[in-house]
C-alpha positions as a Markdown table, in Angstrom:
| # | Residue | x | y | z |
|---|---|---|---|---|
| 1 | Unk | 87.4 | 101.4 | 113.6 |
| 2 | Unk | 87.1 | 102.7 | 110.0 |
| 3 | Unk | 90.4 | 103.5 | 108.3 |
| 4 | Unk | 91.5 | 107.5 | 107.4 |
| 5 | Unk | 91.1 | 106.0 | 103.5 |
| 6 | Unk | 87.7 | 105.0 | 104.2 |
| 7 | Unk | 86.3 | 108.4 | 106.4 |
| 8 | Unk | 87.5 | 110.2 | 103.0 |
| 9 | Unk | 85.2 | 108.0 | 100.6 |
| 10 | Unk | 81.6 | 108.5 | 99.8 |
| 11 | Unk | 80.3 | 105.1 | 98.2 |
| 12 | Unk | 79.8 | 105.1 | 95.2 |
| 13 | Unk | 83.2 | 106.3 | 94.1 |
| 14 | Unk | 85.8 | 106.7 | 91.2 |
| 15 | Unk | 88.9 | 105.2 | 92.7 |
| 16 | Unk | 92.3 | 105.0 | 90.7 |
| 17 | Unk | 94.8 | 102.0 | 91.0 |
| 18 | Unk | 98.6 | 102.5 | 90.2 |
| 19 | Unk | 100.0 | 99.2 | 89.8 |
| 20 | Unk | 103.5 | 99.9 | 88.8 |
| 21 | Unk | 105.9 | 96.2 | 88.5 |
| 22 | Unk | 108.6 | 94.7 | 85.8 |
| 23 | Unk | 107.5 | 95.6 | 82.0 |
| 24 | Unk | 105.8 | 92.6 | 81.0 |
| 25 | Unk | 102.9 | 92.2 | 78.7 |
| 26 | Unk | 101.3 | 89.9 | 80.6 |
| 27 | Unk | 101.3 | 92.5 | 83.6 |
| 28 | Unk | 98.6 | 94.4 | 82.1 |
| 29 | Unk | 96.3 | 91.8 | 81.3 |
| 30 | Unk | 97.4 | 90.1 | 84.9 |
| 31 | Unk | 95.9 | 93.5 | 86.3 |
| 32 | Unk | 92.9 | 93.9 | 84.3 |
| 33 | Unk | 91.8 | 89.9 | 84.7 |
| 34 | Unk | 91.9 | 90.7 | 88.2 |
| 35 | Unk | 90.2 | 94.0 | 88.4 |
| 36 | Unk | 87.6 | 92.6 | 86.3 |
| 37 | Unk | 87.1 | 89.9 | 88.7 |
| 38 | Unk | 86.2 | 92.2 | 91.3 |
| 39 | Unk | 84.6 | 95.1 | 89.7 |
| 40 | Unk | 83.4 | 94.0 | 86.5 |
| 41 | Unk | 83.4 | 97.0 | 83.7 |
| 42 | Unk | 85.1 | 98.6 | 80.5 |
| 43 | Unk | 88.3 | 99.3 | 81.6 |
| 44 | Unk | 91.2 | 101.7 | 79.7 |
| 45 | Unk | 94.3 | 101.6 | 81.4 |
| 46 | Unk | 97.3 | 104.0 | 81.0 |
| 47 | Unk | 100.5 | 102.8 | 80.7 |
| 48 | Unk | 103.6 | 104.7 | 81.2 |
| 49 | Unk | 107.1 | 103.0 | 80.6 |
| 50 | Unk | 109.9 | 104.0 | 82.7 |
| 51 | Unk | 113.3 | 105.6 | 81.4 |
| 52 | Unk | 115.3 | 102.4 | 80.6 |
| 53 | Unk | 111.9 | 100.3 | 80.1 |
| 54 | Unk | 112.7 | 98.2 | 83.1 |
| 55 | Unk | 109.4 | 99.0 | 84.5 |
| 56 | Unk | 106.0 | 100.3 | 83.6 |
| 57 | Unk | 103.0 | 101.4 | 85.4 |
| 58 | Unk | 99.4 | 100.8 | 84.5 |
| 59 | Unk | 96.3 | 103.1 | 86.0 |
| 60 | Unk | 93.2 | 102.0 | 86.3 |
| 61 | Unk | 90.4 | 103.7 | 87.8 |
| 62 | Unk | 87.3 | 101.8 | 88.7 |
| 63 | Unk | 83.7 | 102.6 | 90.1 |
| 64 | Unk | 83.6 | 101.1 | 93.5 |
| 65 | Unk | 80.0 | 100.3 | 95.6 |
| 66 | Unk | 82.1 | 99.4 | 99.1 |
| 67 | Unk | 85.8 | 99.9 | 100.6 |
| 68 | Unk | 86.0 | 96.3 | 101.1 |
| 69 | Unk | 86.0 | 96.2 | 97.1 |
| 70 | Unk | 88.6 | 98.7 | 97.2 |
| 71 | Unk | 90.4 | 97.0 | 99.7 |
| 72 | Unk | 90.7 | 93.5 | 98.4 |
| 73 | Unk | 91.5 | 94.5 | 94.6 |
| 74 | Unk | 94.4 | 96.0 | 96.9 |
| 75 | Unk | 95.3 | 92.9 | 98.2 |
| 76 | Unk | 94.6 | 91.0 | 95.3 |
| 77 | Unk | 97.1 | 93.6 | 92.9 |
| 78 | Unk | 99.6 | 93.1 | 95.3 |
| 79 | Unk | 100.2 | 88.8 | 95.0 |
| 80 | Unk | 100.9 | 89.5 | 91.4 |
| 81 | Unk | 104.8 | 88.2 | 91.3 |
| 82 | Unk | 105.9 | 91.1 | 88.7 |
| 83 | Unk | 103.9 | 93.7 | 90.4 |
| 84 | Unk | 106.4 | 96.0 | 93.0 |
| 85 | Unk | 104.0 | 98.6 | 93.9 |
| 86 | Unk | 100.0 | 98.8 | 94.5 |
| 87 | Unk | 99.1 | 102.9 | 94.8 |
């Protein structure tokens, strides 16, 4: 059964990551090696830091071909130890 998420899509699509975690320099390039890995491109992320600079979140938004890209760059986000949240 296909997911709500995946009903909304048509492929090829635009799709923005929020990958929001501890304020670490090596977050962002964490995120980008792995977003890389599965949908190779140029990418520019923004990167907001919170209030008190504890944390900071980084958007990405890559051009997807299937949901199962969009679902395992998901997955994959989410094992990064200083990441908190995948959106």
């Amino acid at each position: 059964m296909k997911s709500k998420l995946e009903k909304l899509l048509n492929f090829p699509c635009s799709f923005t990551y929020k990958v929001i975690g501890f304020s670490n320099p090596e977050l962002i390039d964490n995120v980008i090696k792995i977003v890389q890995i599965h949908i190779p491109g140029d990418y520019v992320p923004q990167i907001k830091s919170s209030n008190k600079g504890k944390f900071i979140s980084i958007s990405v938004t890559v051009f997807a071909t299937t949901f199962s890209q969009i679902e395992n760059l998901y997955i994959e986000l989410s094992k990064i130890n200083t990441v908190r949240i995948v959106l």
